[in-house]
N, C-alpha and C positions, 0 to 999 in steps of 0.2 A: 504494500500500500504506500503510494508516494504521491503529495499533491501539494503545490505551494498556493497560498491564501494572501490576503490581503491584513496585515498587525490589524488595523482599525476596526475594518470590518465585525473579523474575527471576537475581536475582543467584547466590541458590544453586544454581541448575541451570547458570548460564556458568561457574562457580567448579568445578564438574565438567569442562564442555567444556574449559577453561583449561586440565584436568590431561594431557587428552588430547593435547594437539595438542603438535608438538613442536619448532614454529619459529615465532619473533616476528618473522620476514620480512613486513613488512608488503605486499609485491607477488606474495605467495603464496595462494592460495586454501586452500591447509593452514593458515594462519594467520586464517582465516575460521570463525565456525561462521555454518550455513543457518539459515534462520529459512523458515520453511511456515505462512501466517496464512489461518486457516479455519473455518467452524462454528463460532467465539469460542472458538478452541485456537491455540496458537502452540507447532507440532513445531522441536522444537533442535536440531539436528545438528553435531557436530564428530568428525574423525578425521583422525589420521597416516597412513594408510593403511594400518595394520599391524591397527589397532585401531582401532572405533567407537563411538559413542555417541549416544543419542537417546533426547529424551524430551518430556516436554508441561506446558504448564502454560493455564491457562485466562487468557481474554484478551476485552477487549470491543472487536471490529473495527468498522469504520467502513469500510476497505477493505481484503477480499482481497489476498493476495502472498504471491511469493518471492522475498526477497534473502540476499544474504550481508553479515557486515560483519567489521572487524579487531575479532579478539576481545580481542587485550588492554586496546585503548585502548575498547574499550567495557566491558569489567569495570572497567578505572581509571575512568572516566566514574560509572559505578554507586555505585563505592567511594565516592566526593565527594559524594553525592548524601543526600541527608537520605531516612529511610523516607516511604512515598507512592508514589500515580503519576505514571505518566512517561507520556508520549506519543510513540508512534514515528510518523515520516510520512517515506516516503520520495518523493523525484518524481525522476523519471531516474535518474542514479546519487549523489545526493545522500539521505543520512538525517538528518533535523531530530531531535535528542532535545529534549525542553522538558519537563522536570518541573513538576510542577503547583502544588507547594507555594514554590518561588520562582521568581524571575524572569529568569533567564537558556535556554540554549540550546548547545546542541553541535552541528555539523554536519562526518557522515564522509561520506566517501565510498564506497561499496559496490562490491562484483564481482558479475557476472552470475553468478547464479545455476545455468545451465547447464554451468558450469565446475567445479564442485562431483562431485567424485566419487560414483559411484551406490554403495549401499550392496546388499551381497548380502543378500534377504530371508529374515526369521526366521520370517515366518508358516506354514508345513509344514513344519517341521523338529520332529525326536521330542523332546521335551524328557520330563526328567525330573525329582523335586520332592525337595530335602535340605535340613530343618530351617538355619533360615540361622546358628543360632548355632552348631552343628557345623559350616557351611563354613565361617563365618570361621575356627573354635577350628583347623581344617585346615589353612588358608592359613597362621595364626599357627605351628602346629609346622612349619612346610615350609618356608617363604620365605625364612630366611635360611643356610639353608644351602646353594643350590644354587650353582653356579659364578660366574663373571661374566668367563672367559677364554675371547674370541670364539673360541679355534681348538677350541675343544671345545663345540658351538652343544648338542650333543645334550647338554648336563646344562644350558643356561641357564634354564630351566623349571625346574617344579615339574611332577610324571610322575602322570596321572590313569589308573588302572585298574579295572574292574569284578571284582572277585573272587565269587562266588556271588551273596549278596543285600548286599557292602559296598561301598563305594567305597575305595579304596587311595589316599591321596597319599604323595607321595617324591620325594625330594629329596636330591640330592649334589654335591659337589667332586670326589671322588675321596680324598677325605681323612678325609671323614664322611659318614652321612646322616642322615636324619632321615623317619620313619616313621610315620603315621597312620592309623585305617581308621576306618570308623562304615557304621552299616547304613543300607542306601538304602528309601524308603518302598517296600512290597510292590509286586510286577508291572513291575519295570523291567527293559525289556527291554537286549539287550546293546547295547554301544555300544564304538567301536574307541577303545584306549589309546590315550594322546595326553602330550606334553610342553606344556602352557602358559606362556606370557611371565609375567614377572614383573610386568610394566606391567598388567595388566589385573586381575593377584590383588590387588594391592595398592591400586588403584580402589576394588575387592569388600571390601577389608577394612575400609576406609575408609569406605565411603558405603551399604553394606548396613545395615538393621535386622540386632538383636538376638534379634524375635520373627517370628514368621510363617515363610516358606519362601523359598528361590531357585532356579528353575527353570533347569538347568544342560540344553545338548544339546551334543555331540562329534559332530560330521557330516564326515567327511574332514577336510580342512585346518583349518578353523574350530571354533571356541570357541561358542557363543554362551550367554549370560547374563541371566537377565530377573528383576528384580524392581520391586512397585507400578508407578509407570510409567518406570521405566528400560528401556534395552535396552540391552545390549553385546555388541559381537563381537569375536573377535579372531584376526588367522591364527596357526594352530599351529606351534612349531619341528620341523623336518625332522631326521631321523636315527632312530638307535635309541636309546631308550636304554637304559643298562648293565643288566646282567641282576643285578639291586640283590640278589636271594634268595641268591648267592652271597656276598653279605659281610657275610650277617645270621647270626651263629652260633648251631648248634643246640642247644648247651650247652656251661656252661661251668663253671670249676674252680670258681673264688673268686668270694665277695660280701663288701661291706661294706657300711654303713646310714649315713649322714649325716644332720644336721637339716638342711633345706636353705638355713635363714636362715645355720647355722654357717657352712655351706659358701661362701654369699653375702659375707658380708660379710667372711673372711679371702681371699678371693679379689680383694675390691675393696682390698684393703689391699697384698696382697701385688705386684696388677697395678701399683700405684705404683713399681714398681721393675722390670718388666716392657719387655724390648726390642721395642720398637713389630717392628722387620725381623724379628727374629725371635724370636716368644712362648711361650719356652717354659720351661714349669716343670716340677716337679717333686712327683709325688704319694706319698709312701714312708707305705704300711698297715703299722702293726702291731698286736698285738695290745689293742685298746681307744683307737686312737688315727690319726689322719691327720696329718700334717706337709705343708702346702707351703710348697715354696723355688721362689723367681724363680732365673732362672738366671744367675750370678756376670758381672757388666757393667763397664766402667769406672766406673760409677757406683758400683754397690756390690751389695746382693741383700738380698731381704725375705725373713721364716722366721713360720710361725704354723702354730700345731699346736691342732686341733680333737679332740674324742671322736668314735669310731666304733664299731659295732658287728662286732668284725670276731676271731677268735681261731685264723689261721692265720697260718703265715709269712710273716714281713716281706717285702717287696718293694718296688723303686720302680717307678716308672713317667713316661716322660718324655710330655707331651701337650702342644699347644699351647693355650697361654689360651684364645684363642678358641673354642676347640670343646668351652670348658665352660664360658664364660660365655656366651655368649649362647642355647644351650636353657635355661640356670638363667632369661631371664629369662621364657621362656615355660611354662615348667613348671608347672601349679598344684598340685604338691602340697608337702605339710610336709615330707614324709622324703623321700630319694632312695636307690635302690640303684645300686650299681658293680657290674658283674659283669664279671669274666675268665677268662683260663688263665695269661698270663705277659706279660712286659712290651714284648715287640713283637707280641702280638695285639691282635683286634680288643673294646675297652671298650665296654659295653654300658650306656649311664645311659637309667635308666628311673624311675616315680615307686614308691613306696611305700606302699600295696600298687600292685601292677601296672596299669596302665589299658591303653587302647587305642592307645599311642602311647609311641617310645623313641627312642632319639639312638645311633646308632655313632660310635665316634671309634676312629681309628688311632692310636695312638703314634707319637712321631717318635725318634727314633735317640737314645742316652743320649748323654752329651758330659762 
């Protein structure tokens, strides 16, 4: 097997496989991505087993093969290496790297290639087509709200459902969730809801264009993902999940209007004094006005009072930081509303005017 590649190329499609794989065991075949040298293409392959990846980049051979190699020490190899081509040659289980542009040489050793896990194929499977800047902007309002407490696997995902002609993502703890929808291109037929890993949204979020489409299929257990010449798969989390339409309220008493820079930036002031164990502050509306207070610490407690638009009775309200700082940081709009009925109901932040996407947070017990 002998075939010289492009340093650059090369490197950014291992810097994927790299994300994939999830052990630097160097006597592991999971710690290997495949290489398939053919027709002057070179197919990449790496996966944990849980989750796949594959892709192509073009290659001038000299000789047909399939090997495996350790992929970290071959992306370090890359790293070091000046832009140019490299020349791959393997013989036996030995692979010669010798980049073209200086004078030295690398030599790994490789795994038999039949050791390499077979991939479930994506060629017949229904896929369907969603604008890729709506799936990232999806991933972005879902992903960080969802769980990461193994005994509860059925919220470790991000919850994919077909609603008439939308796609529904959602996302929870138990504590909040986080809700988006957007319309699917016409003629998509149905396809079974499904909970996905966080490991594979976050790949998509990361390595997807901006423009064009990504071609999503939910087939029983599996995920599968295709965009330009990417593929990804991934198995799906087992369970149910929560039946999320009960904790989304049908209406509610009280609103108020925030600017959302306001709200950003007394909230980063006030988190300075904010107990990492437990973060919770304190929101009290009144007429024309918000107050947050950190909650009283050995340390001490931050106080900063912003304009609202808001002319009903005071109230406070106790919420943890985090379940209003981190949709602030994905929210694109200017203004925000707050909506409720009372201080241990369910708060409803959403943008200004309304879009297609909102954030639930529960209150935590006043103190």
């Amino acid at each position: 097997m002998k075939f010289t590649f492009d340093r650059d190329s090369m490197l950014r499609e291992i810097s994927i496989a790299q994300e994939i794989i999830s052990t630097k065991n160097a006597l592991s075949i999971l710690s290997n991505v495949l290489f398939i040298a053919e027709n002057n293409t070179l197919i990449i392959k790496a996966t944990d087993i849980k989750v796949n990846f594959e892709t192509k980049i073009p290659i001038d051979i000299e000789e047909e093969g399939t090997t495996t190699v350790f992929c970290d020490k071959f992306i370090s190899i890359l790293n070091s290496l000046p832009s140019g081509d490299i020349e791959f040659d393997q013989k036996d289980i030995i692979v010669t790297i010798r980049p073209i542009s200086i004078k030295g040489q690398f030599k790994l050793k490789s795994m038999a290639s039949d050791k390499f896990p077979e991939f479930t194929s994506s060629e017949n499977v229904p896929y369907f087509d969603i604008p890729a800047e709506d799936f990232k902007n999806m991933i972005t309002q879902t992903i960080f709200a969802l769980s990461d407490d193994e005994s509860r696997l059925n919220m470790n995902g991000v919850f994919f459902e077909k609603n008439e002609d939308n796609l529904n993502m959602v996302s929870t703890d138990g504590r909040r969730l986080a809700y988006i929808s957007k319309p699917l291109c016409q003629g998509v037929n149905s396809f079974p809801s499904a909970t996905v890993p966080p490991k594979i949204l976050n790949i998509i979020l990361k390595r997807a264009p901006s423009e064009g489409f990504v071609s999503v299929s939910i087939v029983e257990k599996m995920i599968f993902i295709k965009f330009g010449s990417y593929k990804f798969t991934s198995v799906l989390i087992d369970g149910m999940f929560p039946n999320y339409r009960r904790v989304i309220p049908e209406s509610q008493t009280y609103n108020f209007q925030v600017e959302k820079a306001d709200l950003q930036n007394a909230l980063k002031r006030v988190g300075l004094l904010v107990d990492k164990k437990s973060p919770r502050i304190y929101l009290e509306v009144s007429p024309g006005k918000l107050t947050i207070t950190s909650q009283e610490t050995e340390i001490g407690t931050a106080k900063e009072e912003i304009p609202c638009r808001y002319d009903d009775e005071e109230i406070v309200i106790a919420v943890n930081y985090v379940h209003i700082d981190e949709p602030l940081k994905v929210m694109n709009s200017e203004k925000l509303t707050f909506e409720f009925t009372g201080n241990l109901k369910a708060i409803t932040l959403r943008p200004e005017p309304a879009e297609d996407y909102f954030h639930i947070i529960m209150p935590m017990q006043m103190e």
